[in-house]
C-alpha positions in Angstrom: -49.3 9.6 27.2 -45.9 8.0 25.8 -45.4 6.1 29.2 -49.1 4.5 28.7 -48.1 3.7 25.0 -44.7 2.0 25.8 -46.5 0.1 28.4 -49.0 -1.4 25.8 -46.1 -2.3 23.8 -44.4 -4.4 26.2 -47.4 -5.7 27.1 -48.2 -7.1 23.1 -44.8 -7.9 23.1 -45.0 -9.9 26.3 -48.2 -11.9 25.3 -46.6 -12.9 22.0 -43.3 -14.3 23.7 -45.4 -16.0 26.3 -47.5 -17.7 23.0 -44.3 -18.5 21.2 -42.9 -20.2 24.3 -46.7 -22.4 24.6 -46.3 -22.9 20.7 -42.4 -24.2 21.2 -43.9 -26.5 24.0 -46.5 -28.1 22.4 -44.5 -28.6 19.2 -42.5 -31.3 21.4 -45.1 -32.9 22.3 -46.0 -36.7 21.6 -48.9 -35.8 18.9 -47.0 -37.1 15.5 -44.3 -37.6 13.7 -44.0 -41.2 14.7 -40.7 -43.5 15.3 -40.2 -46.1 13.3 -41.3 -48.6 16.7 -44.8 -46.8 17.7 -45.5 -49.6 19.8 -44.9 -51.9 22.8 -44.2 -50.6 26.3 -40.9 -48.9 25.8 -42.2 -46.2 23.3 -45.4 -45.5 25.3 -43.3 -44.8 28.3 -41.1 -42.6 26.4 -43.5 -40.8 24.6 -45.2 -40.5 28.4 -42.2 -39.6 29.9 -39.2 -38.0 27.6 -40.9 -37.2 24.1 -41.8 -34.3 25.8 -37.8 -32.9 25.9 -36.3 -35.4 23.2 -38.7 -34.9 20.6 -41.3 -38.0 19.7 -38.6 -39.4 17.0 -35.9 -38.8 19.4 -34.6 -35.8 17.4 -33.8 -33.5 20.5 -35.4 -30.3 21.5 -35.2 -29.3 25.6 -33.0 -32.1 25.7 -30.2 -33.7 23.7 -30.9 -35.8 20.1 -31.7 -39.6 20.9 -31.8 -41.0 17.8 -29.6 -42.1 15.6 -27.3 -44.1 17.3 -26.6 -40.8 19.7 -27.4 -42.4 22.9 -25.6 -45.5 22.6 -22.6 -43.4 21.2 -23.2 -41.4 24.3 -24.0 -44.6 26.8 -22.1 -47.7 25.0 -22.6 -49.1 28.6 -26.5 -49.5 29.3 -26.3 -49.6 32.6 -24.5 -46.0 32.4 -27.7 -45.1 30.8 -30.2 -46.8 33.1 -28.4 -44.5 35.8 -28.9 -41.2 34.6 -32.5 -41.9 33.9 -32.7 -43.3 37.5 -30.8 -40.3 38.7 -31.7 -37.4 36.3 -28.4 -34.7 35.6 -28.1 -31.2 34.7 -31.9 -30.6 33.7 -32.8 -33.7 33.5 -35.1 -34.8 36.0 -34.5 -38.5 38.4 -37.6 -41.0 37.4 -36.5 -42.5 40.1 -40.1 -43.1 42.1 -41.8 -41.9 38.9 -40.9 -45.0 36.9 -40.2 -48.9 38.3 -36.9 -50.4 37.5 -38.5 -52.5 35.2 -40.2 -49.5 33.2 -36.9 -47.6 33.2 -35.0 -50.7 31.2 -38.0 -51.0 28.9 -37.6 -47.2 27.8 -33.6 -47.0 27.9 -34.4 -50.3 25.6 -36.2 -48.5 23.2 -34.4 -45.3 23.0 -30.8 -47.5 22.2 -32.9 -50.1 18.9 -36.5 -48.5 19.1 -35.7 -44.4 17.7 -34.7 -44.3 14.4 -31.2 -45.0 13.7 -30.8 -42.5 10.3 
């Protein structure tokens, strides 16, 4: 009887870390807390493509604070950045294939004048 009880346990506590994980997902996702530039082609690819990890405001979750000024401290060259979203690093993924050239300048664009910079 105590082996059946500690298995329920682990099971409630299993469920309840799996619903915390969804809950820390979806709390990422593009659904509010607007940037100060909700509009135009750069901010709907990011919030398609990178909200997701850097928060819809740029603020940094999976991945690493945008906004700010972060990524241009981070990237003073542009091109620099325009690489790494081409090429993806550490858990970043490439867009490479997922995004044209022309789609990748538009959203490294908005993340360097469009996040907020406070």
């Amino acid at each position: 009887m105590g082996f059946k009880r500690f298995v329920n346990v682990v099971e409630v506590v299993a469920g309840v870390a799996a619903l915390v994980f969804v809950i820390a997902l979806f709390a990422n996702q593009p659904s509010g807390g607007r940037s100060s530039a909700t509009s135009g082609p750069g901010y709907d690819i990011y919030v398609a493509s990178c909200a997701r990890c850097h928060g819809v405001s740029g603020q940094g979750g999976i991945g690493p604070r945008l906004a700010g000024g972060a990524v241009v401290r981070d990237f003073p060259n542009q091109a620099d950045q325009i690489q790494l979203v081409e090429n993806g690093r550490d858990g970043m993924p490439s867009f490479r294939g997922g995004l044209t050239a022309a789609e990748i300048r538009q959203v490294v664009e908005y993340t360097r004048t469009g996040l907020k910079q406070g």
